[in-house]
Structure formats: C-alpha cells, structure tokens
C-alpha positions in Angstrom: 0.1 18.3 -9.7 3.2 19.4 -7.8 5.7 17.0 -6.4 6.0 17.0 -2.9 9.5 15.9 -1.5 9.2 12.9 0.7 9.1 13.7 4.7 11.9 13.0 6.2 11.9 10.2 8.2 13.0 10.4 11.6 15.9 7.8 12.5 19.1 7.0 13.8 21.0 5.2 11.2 22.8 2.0 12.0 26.3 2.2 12.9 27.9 -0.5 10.7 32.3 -1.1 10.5 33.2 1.7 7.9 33.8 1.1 4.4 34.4 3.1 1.1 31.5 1.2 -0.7 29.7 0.4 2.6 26.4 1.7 4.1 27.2 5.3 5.4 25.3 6.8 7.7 24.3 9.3 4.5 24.0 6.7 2.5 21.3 5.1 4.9 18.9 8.5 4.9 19.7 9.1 0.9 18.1 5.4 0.8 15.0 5.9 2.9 14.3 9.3 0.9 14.1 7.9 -1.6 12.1 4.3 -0.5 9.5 6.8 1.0 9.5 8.7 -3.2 9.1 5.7 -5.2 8.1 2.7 -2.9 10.8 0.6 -5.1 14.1 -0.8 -3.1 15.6 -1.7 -5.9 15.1 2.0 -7.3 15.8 3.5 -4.2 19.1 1.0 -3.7 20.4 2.3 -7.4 20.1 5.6 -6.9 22.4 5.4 -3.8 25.0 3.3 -5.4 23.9 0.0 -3.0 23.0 -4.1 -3.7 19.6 -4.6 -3.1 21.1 -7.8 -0.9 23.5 -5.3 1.3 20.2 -3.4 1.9 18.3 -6.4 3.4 20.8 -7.7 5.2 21.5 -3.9 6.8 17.7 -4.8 7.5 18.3 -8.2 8.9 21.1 -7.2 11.7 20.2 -7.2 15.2 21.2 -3.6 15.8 19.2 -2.5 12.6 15.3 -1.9 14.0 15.7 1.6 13.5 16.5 1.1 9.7 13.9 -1.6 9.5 11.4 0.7 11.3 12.8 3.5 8.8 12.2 1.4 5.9 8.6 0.1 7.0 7.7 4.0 7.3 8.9 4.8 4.2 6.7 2.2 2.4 3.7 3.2 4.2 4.1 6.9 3.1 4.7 5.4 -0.8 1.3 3.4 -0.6 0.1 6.7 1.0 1.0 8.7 -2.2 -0.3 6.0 -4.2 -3.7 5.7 -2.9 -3.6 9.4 -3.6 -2.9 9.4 -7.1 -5.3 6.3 -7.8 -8.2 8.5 -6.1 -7.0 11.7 -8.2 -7.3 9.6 -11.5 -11.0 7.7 -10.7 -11.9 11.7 -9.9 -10.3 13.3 -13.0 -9.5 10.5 -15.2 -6.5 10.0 -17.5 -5.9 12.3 -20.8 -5.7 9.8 -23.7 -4.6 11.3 -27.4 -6.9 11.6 -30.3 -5.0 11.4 -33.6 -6.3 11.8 -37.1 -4.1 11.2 -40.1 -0.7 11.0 -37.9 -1.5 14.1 -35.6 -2.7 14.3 -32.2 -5.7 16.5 -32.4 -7.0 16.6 -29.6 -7.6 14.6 -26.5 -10.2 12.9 -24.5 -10.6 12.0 -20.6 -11.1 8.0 -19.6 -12.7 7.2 -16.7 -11.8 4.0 -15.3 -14.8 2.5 -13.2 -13.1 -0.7 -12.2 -10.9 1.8 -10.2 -13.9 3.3 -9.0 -15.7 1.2 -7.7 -12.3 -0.8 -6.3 -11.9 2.6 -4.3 -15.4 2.5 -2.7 -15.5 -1.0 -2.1 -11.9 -0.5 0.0 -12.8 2.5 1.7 -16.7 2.1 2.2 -16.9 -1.8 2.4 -20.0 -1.4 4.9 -21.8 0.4 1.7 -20.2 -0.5 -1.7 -18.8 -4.3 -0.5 -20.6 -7.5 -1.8 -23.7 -8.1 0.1 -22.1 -11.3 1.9 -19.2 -9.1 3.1 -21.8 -6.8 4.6 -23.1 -9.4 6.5 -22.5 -9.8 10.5 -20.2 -13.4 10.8 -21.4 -15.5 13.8 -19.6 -14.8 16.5 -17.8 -18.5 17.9 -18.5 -17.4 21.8 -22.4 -18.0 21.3 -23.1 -20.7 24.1 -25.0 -23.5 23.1 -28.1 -24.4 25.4 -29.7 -27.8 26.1 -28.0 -29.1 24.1 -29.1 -27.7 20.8 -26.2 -26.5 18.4 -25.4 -23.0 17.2 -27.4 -20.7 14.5 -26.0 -20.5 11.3 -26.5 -17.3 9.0 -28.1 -18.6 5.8 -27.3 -17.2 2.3 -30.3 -15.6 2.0 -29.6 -13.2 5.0 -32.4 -15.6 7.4 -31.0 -17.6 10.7 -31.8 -21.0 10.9 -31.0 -24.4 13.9 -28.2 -26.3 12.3 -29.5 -29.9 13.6 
C-alpha cells in the first residue's frame, strides 16, 4: 500500500518568546505532521528535536488552543489511518513465513477473526453487538401513573411491573 503524507493541518502556530532550542513556529507544524503520521508524541516530539514536557506545556498555555486544536486533529487523523489499516488486515489478512529446514519457503495468509468481528461489532453494533446491547434502555422520563412504579426490561427481552 502507498504511504500517503499526512494533511496538513490548518493552524496558526503559537507565538511563544524566541529561543534557539525553543518551539519555532516550524518547529510547531514539523510536530503536528508528524503527530497526524504516527499518532505517537513522543515520536513526533523526537523527530523535531523537542521534550515531550515542553510539548504539553506549549499545549497547556492560555494562548495555545490553536496548537491544542492542532494536536487534537492530528490524533484523530492517526486513529483514522489506523482503523484503516486494521480493516485492510481483517480483509486481506497478514503474510506469515513458512520455513522448512532454515528457509522460508513460502508463505501463508492469517486471518484474524477476533479483529473481525471487533470491527463489526464497533461499526454495526445494532447487528453484530451482544444481544443485551441491542436492546432499547428504559428511558427515565416514563411518568409513573396511580401510583404504580416504572416497567423494567427483563433479561429475557419481556417487560414486566416492578412492584
């Protein structure tokens, strides 16, 4: 599969006292690149020659909502790639070697169908969640009338007076 480079994400960077080591303005979109590639602040904070702590607390100043915004976008595009890839492998699988005496020869595709069905179950919880999650939850604005108290859903799907 070919790489896509990560969007660029629109925003102003935060105008912080300058300093030889400090958070540049470059420095700032270099970092939200490359949050938005891997996901990984620690990664994304090494690769731009940064502390993981001056890159929280550039996060934590009151003038920095448009880097914490930034940084909040780039981690949402990261899941978004990852949910990707997970679908791509539960569709295609995963090569795994075969090797006989030493030597690969040869290889074979592995399904994995706890990823499969964790898939389904997140994306179509109405048709491949537990049967209890399917369910319709008693709603708390049911008014109660003379005097008797509210249904209850039972277990086994029925409705029944709760005395």
């Amino acid at each position: 599969m070919e790489q896509q480079p990560p969007p660029t994400i629109p925003f102003t960077p935060v105008a912080v006292r300058h300093r030889h080591d400090g958070w540049t303005p470059e420095k700032q979109v270099a970092f939200i690149e490359v949050l938005a590639e891997t996901g990984i602040v620690e990664e994304a904070c090494r690769r731009v020659g940064m502390s993981d702590s001056a890159a929280y607390a550039l996060r934590r100043l009151p003038r920095g909502a448009p880097f914490r915004r930034a940084w909040e976008a780039a981690l949402d595009y990261a899941l978004h790639r990852l949910e990707e890839e997970a679908v791509l492998r539960a569709r295609h699988g995963v090569a795994r070697p075969l090797f006989f005496k030493g030597e690969q020869v040869g290889e074979w595709r592995h399904f994995d169908e706890r990823l499969t069905m964790f898939l389904l179950r997140s994306r179509r919880p109405e048709r491949y969640g537990k049967w209890i999650d399917r369910m319709l939850a008693p709603t708390a604005d049911i008014e109660e009338s003379d005097g008797q108290s509210d249904p209850a859903i039972r277990l086994d799907g029925g409705i029944e007076e709760i005395m």
